[in-house]
C-alpha positions in Angstrom: -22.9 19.7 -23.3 -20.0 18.0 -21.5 -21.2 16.2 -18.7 -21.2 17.9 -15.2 -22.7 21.2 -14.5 -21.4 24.7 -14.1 -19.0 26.9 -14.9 -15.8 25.1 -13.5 -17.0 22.8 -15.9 -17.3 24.9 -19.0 -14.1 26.2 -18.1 -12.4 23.4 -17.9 -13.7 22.1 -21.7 -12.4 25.6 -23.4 -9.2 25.0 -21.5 -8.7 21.6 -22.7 -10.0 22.9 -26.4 -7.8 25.9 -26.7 -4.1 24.5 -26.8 -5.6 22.3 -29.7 -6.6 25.3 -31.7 -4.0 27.5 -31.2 -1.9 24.8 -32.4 -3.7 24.6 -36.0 -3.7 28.2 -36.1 0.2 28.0 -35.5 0.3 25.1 -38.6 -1.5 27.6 -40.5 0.5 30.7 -40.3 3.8 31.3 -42.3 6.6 30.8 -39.5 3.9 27.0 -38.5 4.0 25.9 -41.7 8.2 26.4 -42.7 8.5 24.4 -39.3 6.4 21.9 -40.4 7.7 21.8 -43.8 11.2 21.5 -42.2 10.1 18.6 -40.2 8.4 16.7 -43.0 11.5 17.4 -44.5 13.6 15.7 -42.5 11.0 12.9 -42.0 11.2 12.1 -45.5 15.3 11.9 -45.4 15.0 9.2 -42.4 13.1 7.3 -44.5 13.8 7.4 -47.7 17.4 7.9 -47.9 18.1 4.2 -46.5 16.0 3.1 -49.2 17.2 4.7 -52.0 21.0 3.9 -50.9 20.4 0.6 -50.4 19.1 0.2 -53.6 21.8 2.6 -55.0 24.2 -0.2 -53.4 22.8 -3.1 -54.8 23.1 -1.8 -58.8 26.1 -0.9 -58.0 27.3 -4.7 -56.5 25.0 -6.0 -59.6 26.5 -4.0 -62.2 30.1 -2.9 -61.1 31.5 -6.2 -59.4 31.8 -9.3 -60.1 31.4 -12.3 -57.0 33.2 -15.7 -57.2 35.8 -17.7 -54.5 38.9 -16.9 -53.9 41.5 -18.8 -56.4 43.8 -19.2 -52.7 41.3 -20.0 -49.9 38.0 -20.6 -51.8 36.3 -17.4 -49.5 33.4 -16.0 -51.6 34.3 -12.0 -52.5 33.3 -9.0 -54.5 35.9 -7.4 -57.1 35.7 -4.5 -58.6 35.5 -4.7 -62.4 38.0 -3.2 -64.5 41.7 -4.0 -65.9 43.5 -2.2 -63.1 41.4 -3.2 -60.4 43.2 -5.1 -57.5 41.3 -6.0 -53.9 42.5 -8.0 -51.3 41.1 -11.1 -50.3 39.2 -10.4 -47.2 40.3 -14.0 -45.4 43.8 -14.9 -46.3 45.0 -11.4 -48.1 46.1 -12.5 -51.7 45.5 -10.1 -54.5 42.8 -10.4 -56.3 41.3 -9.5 -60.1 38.4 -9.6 -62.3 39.2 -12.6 -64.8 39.5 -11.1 -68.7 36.8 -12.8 -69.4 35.3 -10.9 -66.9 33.0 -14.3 -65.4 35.5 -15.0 -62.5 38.4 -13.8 -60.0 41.6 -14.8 -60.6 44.9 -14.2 -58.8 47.4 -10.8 -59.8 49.9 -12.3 -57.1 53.5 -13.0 -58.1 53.9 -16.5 -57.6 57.4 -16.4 -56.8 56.1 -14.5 -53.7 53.5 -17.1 -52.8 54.2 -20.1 -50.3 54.3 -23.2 -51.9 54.6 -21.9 -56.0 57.3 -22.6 -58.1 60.5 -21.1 -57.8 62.5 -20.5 -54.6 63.7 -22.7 -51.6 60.0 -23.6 -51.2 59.9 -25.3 -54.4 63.4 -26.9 -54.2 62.5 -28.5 -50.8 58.4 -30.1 -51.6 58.6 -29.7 -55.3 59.8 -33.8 -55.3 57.3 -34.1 -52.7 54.6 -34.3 -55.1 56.4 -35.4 -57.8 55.7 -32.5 -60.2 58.0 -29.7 -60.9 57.5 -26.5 -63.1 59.9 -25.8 -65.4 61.1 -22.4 -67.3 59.9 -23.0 -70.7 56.1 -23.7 -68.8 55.6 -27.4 -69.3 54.5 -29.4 -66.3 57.2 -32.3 -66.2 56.6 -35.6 -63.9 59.9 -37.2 -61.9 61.1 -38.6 -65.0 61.0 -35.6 -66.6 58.2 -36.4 -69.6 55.5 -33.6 -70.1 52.4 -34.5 -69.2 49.5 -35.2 -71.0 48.2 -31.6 -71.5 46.3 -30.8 -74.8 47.4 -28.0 -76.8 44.7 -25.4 -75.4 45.0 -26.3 -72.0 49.0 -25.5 -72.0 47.8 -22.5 -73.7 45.7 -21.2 -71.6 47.9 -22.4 -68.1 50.5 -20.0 -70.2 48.5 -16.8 -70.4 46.8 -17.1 -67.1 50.4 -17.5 -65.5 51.4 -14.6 -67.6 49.2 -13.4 -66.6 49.2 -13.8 -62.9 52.7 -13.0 -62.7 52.3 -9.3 -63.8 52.6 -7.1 -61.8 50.6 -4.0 -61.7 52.8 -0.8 -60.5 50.2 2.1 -60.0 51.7 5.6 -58.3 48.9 7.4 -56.8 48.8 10.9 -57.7 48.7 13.1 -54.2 
């Protein structure tokens, strides 16, 4: 028996007893238990819906984009793979494509748009600066006007990535 003596006593024990059985006895009937299916419900989508998204997320960032530094600013981001895939960069804007190799990000800018690339006032005005100039037909010529020292493959491949870089994609969204 409880300690103390009496009936305020007893009364007292059933009152503090009773709240705690009526609540099982609400768990165990039909409309208790939907509630408390409901709320274990909703318990188990707190938790386990951050987990499973963030895991969700990170197969998707393994599997579906590739990570490397920006060509123009050398900021480290996350494009999209795929051949009509464009993202900006996030730090200095320029566009921004999985490499067809598909191991790298390279640039889908027009160069004649870009500060500083050949073509334009730009290049007229610093293109002696350096003492390189780009020509039409693709071959890097010093001042005196000699190709330089590129091997076969190299010029080749400086060809087809500035082919490749100065396409531009044209996409119209459908409405």
């Amino acid at each position: 028996m409880l300690p103390g003596r009496g009936p305020n006593n007893f009364n007292a024990a059933v009152a503090s007893v009773v709240p705690s059985i009526l609540f099982g006895l609400f768990l165990f009937s039909p409309l208790g238990s939907f509630l408390f299916t409901i709320f274990n419900s909703f318990l188990l989508l707190a938790i386990g819906l951050p987990l499973v998204g963030f895991v969700a997320f990170q197969v998707y960032i393994k599997f579906f984009t590739v990570e490397d530094a920006c060509p123009a600013c050398g900021m480290s981001n996350f494009v999209p793979k795929g051949d009509l895939e464009v993202t900006s960069c996030i730090q200095c804007g320029a566009s921004l494509r999985v490499k067809k190799d598909g191991k790298g990000i390279e640039l889908c800018n027009d160069p004649n748009n870009m500060v500083g690339q050949r073509g334009g006032i730009i290049d007229d005005i610093l293109g002696d600066v350096f003492g390189v100039r780009n020509t039409d037909d693709g071959v890097i010529r010093g001042e005196d006007g000699t190709p330089s020292r590129m091997k076969k493959e190299e010029r080749n491949e400086r060809m087809e990535r500035e082919r490749r870089e100065t396409k531009i994609i044209d996409i119209d969204p459908e409405d």
